[in-house]
N, C-alpha and C positions, 0 to 999 in steps of 0.2 A: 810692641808686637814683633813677633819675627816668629817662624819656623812652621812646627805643626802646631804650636802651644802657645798663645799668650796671657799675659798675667794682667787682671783690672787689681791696680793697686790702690788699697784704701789709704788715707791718712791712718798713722798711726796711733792707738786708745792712748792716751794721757789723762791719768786723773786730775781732776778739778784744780786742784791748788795749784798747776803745772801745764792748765789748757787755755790762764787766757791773763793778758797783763790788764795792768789796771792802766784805766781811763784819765785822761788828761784834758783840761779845758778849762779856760780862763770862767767860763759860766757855772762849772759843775759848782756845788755847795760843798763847801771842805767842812771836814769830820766825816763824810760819807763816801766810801770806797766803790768805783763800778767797775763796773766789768769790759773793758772795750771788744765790742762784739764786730759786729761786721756794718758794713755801707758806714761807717764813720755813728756809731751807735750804738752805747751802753745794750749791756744784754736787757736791762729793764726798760729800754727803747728811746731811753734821752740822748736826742741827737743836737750837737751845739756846736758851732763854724771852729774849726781850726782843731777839730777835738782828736786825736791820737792816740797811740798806744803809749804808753812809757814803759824806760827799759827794768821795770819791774814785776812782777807777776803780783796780778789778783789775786786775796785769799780770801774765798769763801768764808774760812773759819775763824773771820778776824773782827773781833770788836767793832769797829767801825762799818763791814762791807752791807753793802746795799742789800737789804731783804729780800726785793722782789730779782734783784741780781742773780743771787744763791739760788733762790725758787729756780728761776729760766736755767741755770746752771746743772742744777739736779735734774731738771726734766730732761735736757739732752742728754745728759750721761745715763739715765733713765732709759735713752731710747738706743744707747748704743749695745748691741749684742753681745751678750756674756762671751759667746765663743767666737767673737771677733777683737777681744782686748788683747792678746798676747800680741809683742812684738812681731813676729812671724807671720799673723795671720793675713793670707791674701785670698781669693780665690782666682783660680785657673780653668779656662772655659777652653775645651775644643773647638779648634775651627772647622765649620761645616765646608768641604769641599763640594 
């Protein structure tokens, strides 16, 4: 914030393949890719102790990745605003004096 004008800055749009790494955990089931989402928990919502991001990215569109992963994955990017994906995009609200 500063001046007459301050900027709410969104995170910036990332598509899919590029917005979430895959899920690490001595519990998860191998052959099957998740999504490590947030509070320590797959986007399909399996949450299991010590479980992390690794320093790989998720791919939705990969043999292996988690079904209902993909699903939760699509629906956020679903929910994010066509005229809110471009790098640039912020919006700038006047302060009321």
């Amino acid at each position: 914030m500063g001046g007459e004008w301050f900027e709410i800055s969104r995170p910036p749009y990332l598509p899919l393949g590029m917005r979430w790494e895959k899920a690490v955990a001595d519990g998860l089931a191998s052959g099957v890719s998740h999504a490590f989402g947030i509070f320590d928990k797959t986007l399909c919502g399996i949450q299991e102790a010590g479980m992390s991001p690794s320093d790989y990215s998720w791919l939705p569109e990969g043999e292996d990745a988690c079904g209902a992963c993909r699903e939760a994955a699509s629906l956020i990017d679903s929910r994010w605003p066509r005229s809110m994906r471009s790098e640039d995009a912020r919006v700038s609200v006047a302060r009321q004096l």
